[in-house]
C-alpha positions as CSV (number, residue, x, y, z in Angstrom):
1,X,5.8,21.7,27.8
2,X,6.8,19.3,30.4
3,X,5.2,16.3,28.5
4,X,7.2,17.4,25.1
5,X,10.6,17.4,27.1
6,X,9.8,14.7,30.1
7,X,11.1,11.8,27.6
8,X,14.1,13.9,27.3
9,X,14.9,14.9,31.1
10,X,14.4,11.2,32.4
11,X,16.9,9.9,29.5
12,X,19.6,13.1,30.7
13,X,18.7,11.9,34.2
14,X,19.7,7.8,33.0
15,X,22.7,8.8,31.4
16,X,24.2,10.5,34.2
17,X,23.5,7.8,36.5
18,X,24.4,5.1,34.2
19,X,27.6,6.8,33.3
20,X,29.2,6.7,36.9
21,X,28.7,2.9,36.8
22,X,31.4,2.7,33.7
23,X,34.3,4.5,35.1
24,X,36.5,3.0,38.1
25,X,37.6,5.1,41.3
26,X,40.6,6.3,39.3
27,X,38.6,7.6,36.3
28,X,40.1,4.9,34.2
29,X,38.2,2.8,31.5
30,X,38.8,-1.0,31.5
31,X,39.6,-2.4,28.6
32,X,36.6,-5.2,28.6
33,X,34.1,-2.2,29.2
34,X,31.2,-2.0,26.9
35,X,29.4,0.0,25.0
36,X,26.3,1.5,26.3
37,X,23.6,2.6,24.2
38,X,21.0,4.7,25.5
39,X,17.6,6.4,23.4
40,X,13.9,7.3,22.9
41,X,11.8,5.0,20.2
42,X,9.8,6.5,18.2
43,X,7.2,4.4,15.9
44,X,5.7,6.4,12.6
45,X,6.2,9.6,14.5
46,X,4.7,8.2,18.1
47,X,6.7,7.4,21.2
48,X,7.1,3.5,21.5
49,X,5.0,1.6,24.1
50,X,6.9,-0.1,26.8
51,X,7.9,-3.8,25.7
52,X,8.7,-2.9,22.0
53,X,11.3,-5.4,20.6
54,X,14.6,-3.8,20.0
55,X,17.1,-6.3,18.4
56,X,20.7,-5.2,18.2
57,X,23.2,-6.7,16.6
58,X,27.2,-6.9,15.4
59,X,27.8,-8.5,11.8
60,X,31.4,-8.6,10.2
61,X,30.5,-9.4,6.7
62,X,27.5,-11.2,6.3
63,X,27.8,-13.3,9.3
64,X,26.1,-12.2,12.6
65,X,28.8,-12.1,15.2
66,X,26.8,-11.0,18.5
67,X,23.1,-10.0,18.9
68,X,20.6,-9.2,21.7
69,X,16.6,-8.5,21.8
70,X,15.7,-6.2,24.6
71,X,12.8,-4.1,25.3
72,X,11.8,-0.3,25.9
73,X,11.2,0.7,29.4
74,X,13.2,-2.2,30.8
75,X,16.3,-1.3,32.6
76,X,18.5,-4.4,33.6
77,X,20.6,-2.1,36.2
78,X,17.1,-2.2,38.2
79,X,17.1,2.0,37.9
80,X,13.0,2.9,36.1
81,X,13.4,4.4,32.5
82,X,11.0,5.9,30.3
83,X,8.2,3.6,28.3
84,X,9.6,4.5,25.3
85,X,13.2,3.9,25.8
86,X,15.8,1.6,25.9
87,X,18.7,1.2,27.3
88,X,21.8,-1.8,25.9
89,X,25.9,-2.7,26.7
90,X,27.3,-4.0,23.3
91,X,30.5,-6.2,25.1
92,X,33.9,-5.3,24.3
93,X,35.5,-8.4,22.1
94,X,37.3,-10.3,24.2
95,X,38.5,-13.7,22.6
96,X,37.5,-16.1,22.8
97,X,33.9,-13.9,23.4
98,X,32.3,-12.2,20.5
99,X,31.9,-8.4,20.9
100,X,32.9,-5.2,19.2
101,X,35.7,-3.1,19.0
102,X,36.5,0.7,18.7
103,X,34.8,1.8,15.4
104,X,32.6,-1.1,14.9
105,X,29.1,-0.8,13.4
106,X,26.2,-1.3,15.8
107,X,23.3,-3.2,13.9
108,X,19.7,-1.8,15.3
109,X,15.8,-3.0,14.4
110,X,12.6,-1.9,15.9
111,X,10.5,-4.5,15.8
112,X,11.8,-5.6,12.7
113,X,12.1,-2.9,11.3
114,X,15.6,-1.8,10.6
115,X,16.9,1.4,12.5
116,X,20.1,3.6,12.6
117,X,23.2,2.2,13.0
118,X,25.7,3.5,16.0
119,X,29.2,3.3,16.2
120,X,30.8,1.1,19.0
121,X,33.3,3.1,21.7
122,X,34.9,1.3,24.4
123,X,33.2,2.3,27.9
124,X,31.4,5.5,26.3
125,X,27.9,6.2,27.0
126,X,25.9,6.8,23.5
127,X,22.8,8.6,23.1
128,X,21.1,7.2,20.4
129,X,17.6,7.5,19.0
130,X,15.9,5.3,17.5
131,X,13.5,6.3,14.7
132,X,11.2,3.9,12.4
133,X,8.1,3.9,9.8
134,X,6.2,1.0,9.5
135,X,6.4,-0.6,6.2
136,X,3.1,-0.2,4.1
137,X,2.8,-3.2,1.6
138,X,1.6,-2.2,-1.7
139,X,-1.9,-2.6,-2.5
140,X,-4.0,-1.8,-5.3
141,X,-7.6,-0.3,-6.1
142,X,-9.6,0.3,-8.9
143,X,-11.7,3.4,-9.6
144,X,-14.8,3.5,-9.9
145,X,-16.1,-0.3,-8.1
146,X,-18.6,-0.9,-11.1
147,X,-20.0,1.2,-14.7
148,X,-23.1,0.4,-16.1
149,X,-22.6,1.2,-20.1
150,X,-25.9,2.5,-22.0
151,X,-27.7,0.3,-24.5
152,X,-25.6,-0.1,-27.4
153,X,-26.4,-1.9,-30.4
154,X,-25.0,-5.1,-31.5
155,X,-22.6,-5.0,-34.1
156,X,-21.4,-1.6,-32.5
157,X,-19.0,0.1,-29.4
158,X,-19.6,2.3,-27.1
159,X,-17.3,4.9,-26.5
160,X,-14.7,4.4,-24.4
161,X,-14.3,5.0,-20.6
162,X,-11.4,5.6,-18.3
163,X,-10.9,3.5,-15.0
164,X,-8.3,4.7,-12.6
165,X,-5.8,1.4,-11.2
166,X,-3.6,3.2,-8.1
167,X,-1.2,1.8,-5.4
168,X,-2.5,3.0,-2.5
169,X,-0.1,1.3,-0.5
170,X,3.6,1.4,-0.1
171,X,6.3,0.0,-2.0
172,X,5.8,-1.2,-5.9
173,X,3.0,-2.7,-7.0
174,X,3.3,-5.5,-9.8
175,X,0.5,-7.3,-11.6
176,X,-1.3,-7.2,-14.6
177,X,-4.8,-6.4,-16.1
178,X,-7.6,-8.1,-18.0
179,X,-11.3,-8.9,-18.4
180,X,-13.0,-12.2,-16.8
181,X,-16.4,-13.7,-16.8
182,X,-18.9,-15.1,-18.7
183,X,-19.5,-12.0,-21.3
184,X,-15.8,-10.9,-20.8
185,X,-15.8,-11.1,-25.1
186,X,-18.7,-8.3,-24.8
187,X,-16.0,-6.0,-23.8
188,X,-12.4,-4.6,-24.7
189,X,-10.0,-3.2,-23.1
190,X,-8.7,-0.3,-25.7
191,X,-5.5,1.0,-23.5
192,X,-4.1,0.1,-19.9
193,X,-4.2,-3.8,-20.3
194,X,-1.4,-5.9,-19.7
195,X,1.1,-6.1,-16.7
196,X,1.5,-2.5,-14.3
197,X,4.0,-1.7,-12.4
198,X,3.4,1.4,-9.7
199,X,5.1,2.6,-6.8
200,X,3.4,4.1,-3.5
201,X,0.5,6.5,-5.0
202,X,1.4,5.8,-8.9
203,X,-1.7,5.5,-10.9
204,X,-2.5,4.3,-14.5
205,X,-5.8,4.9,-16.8
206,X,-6.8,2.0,-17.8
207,X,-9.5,2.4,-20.9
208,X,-12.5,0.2,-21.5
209,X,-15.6,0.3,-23.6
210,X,-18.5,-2.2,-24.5
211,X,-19.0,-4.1,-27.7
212,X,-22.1,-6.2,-27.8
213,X,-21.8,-8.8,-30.7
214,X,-25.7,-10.0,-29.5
215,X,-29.1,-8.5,-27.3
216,X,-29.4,-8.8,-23.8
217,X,-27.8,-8.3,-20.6
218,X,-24.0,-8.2,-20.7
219,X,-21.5,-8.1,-17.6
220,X,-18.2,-8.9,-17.1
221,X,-15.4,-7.6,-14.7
222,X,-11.8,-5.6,-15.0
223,X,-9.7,-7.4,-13.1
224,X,-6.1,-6.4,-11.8
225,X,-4.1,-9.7,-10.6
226,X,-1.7,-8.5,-8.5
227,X,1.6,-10.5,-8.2
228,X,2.9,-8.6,-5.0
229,X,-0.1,-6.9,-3.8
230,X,-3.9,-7.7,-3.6
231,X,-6.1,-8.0,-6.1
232,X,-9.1,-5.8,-7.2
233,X,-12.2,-6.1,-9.7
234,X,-14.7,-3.3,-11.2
235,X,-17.7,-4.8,-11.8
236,X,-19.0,-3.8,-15.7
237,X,-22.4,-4.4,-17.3
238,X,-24.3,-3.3,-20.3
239,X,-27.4,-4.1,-23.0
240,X,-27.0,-5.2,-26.8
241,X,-30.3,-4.0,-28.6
242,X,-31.2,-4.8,-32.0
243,X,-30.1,-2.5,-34.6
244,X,-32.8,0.2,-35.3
245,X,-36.1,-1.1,-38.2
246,X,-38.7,0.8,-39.0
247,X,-42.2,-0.4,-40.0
248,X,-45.6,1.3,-41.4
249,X,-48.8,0.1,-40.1
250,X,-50.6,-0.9,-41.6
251,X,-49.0,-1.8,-44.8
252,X,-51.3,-1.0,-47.2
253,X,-54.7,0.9,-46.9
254,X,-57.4,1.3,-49.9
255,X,-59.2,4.5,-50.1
256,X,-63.3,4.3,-51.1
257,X,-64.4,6.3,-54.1
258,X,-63.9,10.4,-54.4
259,X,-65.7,12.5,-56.0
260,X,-62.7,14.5,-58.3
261,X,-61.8,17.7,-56.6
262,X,-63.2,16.5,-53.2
263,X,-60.8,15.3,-50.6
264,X,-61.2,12.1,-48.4
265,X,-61.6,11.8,-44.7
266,X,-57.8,11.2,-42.8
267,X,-56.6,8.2,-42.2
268,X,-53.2,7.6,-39.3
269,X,-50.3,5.4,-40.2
270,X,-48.4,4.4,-37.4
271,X,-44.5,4.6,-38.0
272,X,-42.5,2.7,-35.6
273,X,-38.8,2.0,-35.2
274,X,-39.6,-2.3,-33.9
275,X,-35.6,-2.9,-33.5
């Protein structure tokens, strides 16, 4: 229980002490005094470790008026803070010096990654927490890695077989789908092909099947080209065979001389299917 709320106490703890250092002997607030900002980090749902980047920043349209990088667990009163938490003044504007003023929007990034926003108060003393998930870039995978199709004959196709193309990252994954190699004419796509598009944990059924147009070994590869993501291959092979021909062996046979109304001794054929 301690270790849940300890974060917690030793920020209560900061704030009171950085709070007496805002307000003069007559309880009066300056009007140059800051902005303090004071909060825990938290990184995909783990405290931050001491020295993460916090970048903080004022912005009046698209321009950047005022920033500042600091890091977590670094205190520059001199006072020890927790690992995980920082501790900023945002200045008061004060012409010619770039600052903020009551209302303002307080820009806030975790190592890069952008945080909540606070709202500037002249010489209060803000709790806020900072909380951030780490981008996942999108990334695709094909299911299964490789198929090995059955003999089919050429001239014919196989039936068809379902491959499963997934982003198993983040984000939206963009590419498109086809067949390379040496025997990628041996096969065909029948549904799936062409460009995908699939945000985090889409999937799409892509459908292949083999078509030899000769014998022998056959292989190729499904291929999906990612234009944002990486790329990923299913291996595929298969064998054309001849189409089936049967033959009698031999092809003729002569039987010697039988007495009418007797039978002859057997003789065996041998019927064989040589495609």
């Amino acid at each position: 229980m301690w270790l849940r709320y300890r974060s917690r106490i030793i920020e209560a703890a900061v704030l009171v002490l950085m709070l007496a250092l805002f307000v003069s002997p007559n309880g009066a607030v300056a009007a140059d005094m800051p902005c303090r900002f004071l909060g825990s980090v938290t990184i995909d749902g783990q405290p931050a470790e001491k020295g993460t980047t916090i970048r903080v920043w004022l912005q009046e349209g698209g321009n950047t008026t005022w920033e500042r990088e600091i890091e977590t667990g670094t205190n520059p009163a001199g006072q020890p803070i927790p690992d995980d938490v920082y501790l900023l003044d945002v200045p008061a504007a004060d012409p010619p010096d770039p600052g903020a003023e009551e209302g303002d929007t307080v820009y806030f990034s975790v190592e890069g990654i952008p945080a909540q926003t606070g709202t500037w108060a002249r010489g209060e003393f803000v709790g806020h927490a900072l909380t951030v998930t780490t981008p996942t870039e999108p990334a695709v995978a094909l299911d299964p890695s490789s198929l090995s199709f059955s003999a089919i004959q050429a001239g014919q196709c196989s039936g068809t077989f379902s491959f499963t193309l997934q982003n198993i990252g983040g984000g939206t994954a963009t590419g498109s789908v086809s067949l390379t190699g040496a025997n990628a004419d041996q096969f065909e796509i029948t549904s799936g092909s062409g460009s995908f598009s699939l945000g985090a944990g889409a999937t799409q059924p892509i459908s292949v099947r083999f078509c030899p147009t000769s014998t022998g070994a056959k292989s190729a590869s499904l291929f999906a080209a990612g234009s944002n993501c990486n790329d990923d291959t299913s291996s595929l092979s298969g064998n054309g065979v001849a189409a089936p021909q049967i033959e009698l062996t031999p092809p003729s046979y002569s039987f010697s001389d039988i007495q009418v109304g007797q039978c002859s001794g057997t003789y065996s054929f041998t019927l064989q299917n040589i495609g």
